[in-house]
N, C-alpha and C positions, 0 to 999 in steps of 0.2 A: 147957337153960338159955335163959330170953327173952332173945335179944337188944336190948331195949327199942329200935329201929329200924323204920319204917315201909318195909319192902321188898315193893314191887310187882313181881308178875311178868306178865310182856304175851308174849301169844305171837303172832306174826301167821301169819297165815292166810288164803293165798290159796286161789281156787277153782281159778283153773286153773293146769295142770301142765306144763313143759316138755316131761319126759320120760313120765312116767305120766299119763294125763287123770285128771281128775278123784281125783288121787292122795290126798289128804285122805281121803275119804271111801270108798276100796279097804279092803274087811275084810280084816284078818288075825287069824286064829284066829275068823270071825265079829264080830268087833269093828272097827269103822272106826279106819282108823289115827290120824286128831286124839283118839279118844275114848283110846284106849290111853297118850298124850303127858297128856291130861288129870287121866287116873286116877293116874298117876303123879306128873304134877306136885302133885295135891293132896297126896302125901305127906311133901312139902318142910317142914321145919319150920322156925318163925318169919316166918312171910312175911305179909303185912298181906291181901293178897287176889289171884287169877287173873283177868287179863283178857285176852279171845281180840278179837286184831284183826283184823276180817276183810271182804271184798268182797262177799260170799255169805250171802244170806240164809239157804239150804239147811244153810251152815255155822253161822251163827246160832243157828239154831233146834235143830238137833242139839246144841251145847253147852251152851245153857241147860238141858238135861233134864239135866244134871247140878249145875245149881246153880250153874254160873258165867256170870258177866257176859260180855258180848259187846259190842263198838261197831262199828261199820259206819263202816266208811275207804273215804279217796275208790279210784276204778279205777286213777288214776295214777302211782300208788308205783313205781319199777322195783327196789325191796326188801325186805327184810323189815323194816331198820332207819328206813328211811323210815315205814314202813307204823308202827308200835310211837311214832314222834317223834310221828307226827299224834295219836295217842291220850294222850298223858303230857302235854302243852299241856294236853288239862281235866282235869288231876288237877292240885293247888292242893300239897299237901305229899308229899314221898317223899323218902326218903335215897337210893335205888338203885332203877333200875328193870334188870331182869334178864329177856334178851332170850332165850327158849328156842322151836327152833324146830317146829311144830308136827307134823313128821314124826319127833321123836323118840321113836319109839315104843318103845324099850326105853332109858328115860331112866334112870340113877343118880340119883337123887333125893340120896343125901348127895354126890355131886360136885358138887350144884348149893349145898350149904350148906357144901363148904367155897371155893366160889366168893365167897359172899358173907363169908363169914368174912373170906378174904384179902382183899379189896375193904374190906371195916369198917377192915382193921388199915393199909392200905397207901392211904388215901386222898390221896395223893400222885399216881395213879392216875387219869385221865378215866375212863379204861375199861380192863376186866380181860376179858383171853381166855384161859382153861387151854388150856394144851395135852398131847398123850403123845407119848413117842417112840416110836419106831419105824424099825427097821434098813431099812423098805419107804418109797420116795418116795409109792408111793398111786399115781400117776398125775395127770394135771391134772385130775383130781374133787378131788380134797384138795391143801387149802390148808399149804402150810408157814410155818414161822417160823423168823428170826433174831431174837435177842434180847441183851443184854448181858448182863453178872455183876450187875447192879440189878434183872433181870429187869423192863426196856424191850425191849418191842417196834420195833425197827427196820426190820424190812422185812416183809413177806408175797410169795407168791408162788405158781403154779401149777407153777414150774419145779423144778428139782433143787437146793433150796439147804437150808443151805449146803452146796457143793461139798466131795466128798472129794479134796484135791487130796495134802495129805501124809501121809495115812493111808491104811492099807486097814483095808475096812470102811468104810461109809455109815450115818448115821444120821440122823435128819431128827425136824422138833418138828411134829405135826401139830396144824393149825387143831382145837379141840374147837367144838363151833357154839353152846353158853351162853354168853352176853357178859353181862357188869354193867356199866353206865353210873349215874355220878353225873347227873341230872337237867335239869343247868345243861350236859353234854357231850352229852347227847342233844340238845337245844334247839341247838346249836350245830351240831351236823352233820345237821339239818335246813337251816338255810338256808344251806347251802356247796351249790355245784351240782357234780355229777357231777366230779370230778379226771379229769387225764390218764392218771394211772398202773391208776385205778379202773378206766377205761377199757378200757385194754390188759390187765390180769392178772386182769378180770371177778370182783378183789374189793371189796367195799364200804368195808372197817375204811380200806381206803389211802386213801379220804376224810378219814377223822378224819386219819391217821398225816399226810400232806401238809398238811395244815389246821394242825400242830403240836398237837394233842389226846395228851396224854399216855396213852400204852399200855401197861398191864403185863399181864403174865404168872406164870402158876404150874402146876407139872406136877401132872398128875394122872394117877394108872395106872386104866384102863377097857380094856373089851371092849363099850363099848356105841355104837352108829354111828347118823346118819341114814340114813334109807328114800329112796334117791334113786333108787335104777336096781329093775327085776326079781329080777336079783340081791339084791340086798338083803332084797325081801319072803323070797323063799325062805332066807337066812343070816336075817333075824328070826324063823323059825315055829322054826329049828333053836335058836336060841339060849332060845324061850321057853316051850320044851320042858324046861329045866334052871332056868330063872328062880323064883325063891324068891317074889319080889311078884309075880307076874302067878298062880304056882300057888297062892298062901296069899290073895290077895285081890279078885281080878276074874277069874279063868275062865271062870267061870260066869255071869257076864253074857250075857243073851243079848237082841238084837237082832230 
């Protein structure tokens, strides 16, 4: 069903890697991992167009051979949401611009369409983050959430929350990393500078959340993760091993 809605999707894309160097551009299965986030992302339906933001020419130039646009962002972002604000300033109309990040490389393609679905219906919403549970905290790689019975976003965190204080058993709402941003809330948490809180729990959304930018939320059940440590690459080869879209429509690509 068309949405009749202009939803842009911006992926930023840095070159260099905290953990991995030059992690983008590490094949898995043969395949560079931005190009695997790509192929997938094209599978999204109703989305107006793909644009990869990025520092790297290297980067550039490999995603055009698939047909998608590229812009070249300044060096100085210190994120990815920064890095995605500078590029939607020359874009002139969008209802949603939806922030996927470019090491998703076993991306759920319809969790990202009912991301924007709930965002269409709940535009009460600045910006929409899904999250899954999970009886596991993650560790401080993953981001958690509290939220309300309105499904608002009230805090994020790297720590253990919400606490199991009068139950046994732990459960936790983990960050999923696809954000949808209304356009006029992108625009806004570009010119807010770095928060205290942002600061301290090394997440970015606590910029919008302190800034008073409205946050919601919606669950979503996955098994699909970003590529951030070693680990990772080796649970991706095992997971895309079993994968329906990677086996029935880019395998076989070969580099």
């Amino acid at each position: 069903m068309k949405l009749n809605k202009k939803i842009i999707i911006l992926l930023p894309a840095r070159f260099s890697s905290t953990r991995i160097k030059k992690k983008l551009l590490k094949k898995l299965n043969g395949i560079p991992l931005i190009a695997h986030t790509i192929l997938r992302t094209k599978m999204i339906k109703n989305i107006e167009k793909i644009i990869v933001c990025t520092d790297s020419v290297i980067i550039k130039k490999l995603v055009e051979k698939f047909g998608i646009k590229s812009v070249m962002t300044s060096l100085k972002h210190k994120n990815g949401t920064e890095r995605i604000a500078e590029v939607s300033k020359k874009i002139k109309k969008a209802d949603l611009f939806v922030d996927i990040h470019s090491d998703e490389a076993v991306l759920d393609p319809k969790n990202v369409e009912k991301l924007i679905k709930f965002h269409l219906k709940n535009m009460r919403f600045d910006i929409v983050v899904p999250h899954k549970i999970s009886n596991s905290s993650g560790g401080k790689n993953i981001v958690k959430m509290v939220f309300n019975k309105d499904s608002k976003v009230l805090y994020l965190s790297r720590a253990k929350v919400p606490f199991s204080f009068r139950f046994k058993g732990e459960k936790f709402f983990h960050h999923l990393d696809t954000i949808s941003f209304k356009p006029e809330a992108l625009k806004k948490f570009s010119k807010y500078p770095e928060s205290e809180l942002e600061k301290i729990e090394g997440i970015e959304l606590m910029r919008a959340l302190e800034n008073n930018l409205s946050v919601g939320t919606l669950p979503i059940k996955t098994s699909s993760f970003s590529i951030n440590t070693s680990e990772d690459f080796i649970k991706a080869k095992k997971y895309l091993k079993k994968d329906k879209l990677y086996r029935r429509y880019y395998a076989k690509i070969k580099f």
